[in-house]
N, C-alpha and C positions, 0 to 999 in steps of 0.2 A: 610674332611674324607680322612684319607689316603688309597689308596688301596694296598692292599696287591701282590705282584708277585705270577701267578698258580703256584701250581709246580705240576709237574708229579705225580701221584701217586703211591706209593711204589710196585715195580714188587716181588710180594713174588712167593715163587718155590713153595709154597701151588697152586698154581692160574692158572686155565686151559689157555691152551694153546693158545686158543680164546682170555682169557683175557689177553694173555701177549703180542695179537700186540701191533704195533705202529702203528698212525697215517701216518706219512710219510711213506713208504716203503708201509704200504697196497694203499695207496693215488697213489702214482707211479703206483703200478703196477696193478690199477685198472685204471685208466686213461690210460697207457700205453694200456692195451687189449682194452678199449672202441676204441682208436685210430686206432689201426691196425684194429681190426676187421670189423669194419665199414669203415675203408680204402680199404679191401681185399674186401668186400661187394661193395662195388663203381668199385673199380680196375674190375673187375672179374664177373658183372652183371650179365649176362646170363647165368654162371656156378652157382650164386648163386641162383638163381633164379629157375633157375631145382632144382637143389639140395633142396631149402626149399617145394616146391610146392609136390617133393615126399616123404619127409621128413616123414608126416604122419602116409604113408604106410608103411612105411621103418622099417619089422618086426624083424629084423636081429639085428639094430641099433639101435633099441630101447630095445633088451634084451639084449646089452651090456652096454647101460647106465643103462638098471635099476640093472643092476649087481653091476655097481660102486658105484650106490647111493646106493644098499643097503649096499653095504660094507662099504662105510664112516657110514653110520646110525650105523652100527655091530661095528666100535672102537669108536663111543661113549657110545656105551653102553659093551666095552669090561672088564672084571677084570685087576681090579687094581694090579700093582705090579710085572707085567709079561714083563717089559723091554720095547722093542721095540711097541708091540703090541699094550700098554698101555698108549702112548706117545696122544690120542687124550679119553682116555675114561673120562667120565663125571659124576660129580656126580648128581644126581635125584634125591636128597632128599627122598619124601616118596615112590615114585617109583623107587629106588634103589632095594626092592626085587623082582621086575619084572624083574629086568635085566639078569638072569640066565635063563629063561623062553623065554624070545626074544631074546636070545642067539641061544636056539635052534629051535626055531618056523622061524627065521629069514630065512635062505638055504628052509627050505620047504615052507616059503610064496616065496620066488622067484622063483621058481621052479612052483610051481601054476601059480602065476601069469606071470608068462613066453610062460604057453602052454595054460596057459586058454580067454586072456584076446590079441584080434588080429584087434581090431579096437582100432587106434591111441596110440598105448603101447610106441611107439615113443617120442608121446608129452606128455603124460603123466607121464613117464621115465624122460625128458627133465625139465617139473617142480617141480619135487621131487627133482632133482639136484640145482633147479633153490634157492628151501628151505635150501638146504643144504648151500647154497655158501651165502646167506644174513646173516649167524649168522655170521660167523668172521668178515663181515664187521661192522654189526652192532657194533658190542664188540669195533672194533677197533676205531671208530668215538664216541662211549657211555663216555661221561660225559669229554670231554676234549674243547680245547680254540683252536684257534676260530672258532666262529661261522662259519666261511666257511666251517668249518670241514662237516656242513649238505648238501653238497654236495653227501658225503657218503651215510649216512642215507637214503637221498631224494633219490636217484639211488635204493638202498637195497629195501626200502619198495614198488618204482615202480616192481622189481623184484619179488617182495614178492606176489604183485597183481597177475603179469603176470603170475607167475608159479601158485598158486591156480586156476585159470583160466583154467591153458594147466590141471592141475589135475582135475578139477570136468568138465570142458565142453570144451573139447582138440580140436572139431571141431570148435571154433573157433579161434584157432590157425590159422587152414586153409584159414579160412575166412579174415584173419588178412593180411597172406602173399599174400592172391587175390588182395586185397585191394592198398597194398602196390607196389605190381608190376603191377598191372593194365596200368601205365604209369611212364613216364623218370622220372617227374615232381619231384610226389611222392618218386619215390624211391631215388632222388636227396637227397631231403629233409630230409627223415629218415639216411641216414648215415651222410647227413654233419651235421644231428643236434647232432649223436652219436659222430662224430669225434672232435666237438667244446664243447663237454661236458668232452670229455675224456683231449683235452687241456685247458679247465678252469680248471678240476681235479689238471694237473700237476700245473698248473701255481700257484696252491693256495698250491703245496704241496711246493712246492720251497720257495714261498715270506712267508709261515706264517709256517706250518706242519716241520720246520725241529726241531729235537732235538724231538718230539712228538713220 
């Protein structure tokens, strides 16, 4: 049998913006952030460590992420046609006539839930964004060669848990970062395993993911 060479599939200008990553470049620079970050998380222990431990409470900072994610949520569902604005909106298929509707319900659910909602609005905030940032990966890893490509995938849909988790029961976020800094060991652990995921990421984007 002879096999045939992948090729690429045709990047049409019909084709959301999600769909027109590439492998390589989201591979980089997903791997790149795993690295630093978990590097700065090692580097910088004890500053991260406050930092995530007040995180929760941290009323201020969680209505500026939920601002952003709902803004990214507000250009996918923004009107077509309008330039700049319209560079991430999305089509919905049969709930495409909802989208004028959560256009403007969207500023007054933030606005609610901003002043209504003061236990963990943080973490909660935190995995709504966490929703947001797994779809381009996804898109960019979906139906391409090789198989290391699931690297991506496996990372996004870990993501995909964690942030459902910080949404429906955000006090265990808390619990998570007790856990984790309880001792040196542990916290060793989780960043060098974040740091050596983020260098198999690049390494597989270099030896296989280029030209993807």
């Amino acid at each position: 049998m002879i096999e045939l060479p992948y090729e690429q599939p045709h990047m049409s200008s019909s084709m959301h913006l999600y769909e027109r990553l590439q492998l390589f470049p989201t591979g980089l620079a997903l791997g790149v952030f795993l690295i630093v970050a978990h590097a700065f998380l090692l580097l910088k222990t004890e500053t991260c460590q406050n930092f995530l431990r007040k995180f929760p409470r941290n009323q201020k900072l969680g209505q500026v992420l939920l601002g952003i994610g709902m803004f990214w949520f507000w250009l996918l569902i923004a009107p077509e046609g309008n330039g700049f604005i319209s560079f991430l909106a999305m089509d919905m298929t049969e709930f495409n006539a909802a989208k004028p509707i959560l256009r403007f319900l969207l500023p007054i659910i933030f606005v609610l839930v901003a002043m209504s909602i003061t236990e963990f609005l943080s973490v909660r905030a935190f995995g709504m964004l966490g929703l947001l940032v797994a779809q381009p990966l996804l898109e960019a890893a979906f139906l391409r060669e090789p198989s290391s490509r699931l690297l991506i995938p496996i990372w996004a849909y870990a993501l995909v848990t964690a942030s459902l988790f910080c949404v429906g029961m955000p006090f265990l976020f808390r619990d998570a970062v007790t856990w984790v800094s309880a001792n040196s060991a542990r916290w060793k652990a989780f960043c060098g395993a974040g740091v050596l995921y983020g260098v198999a990421i690049i390494v597989c984007a270099f030896s296989f993911w280029r030209g993807q």
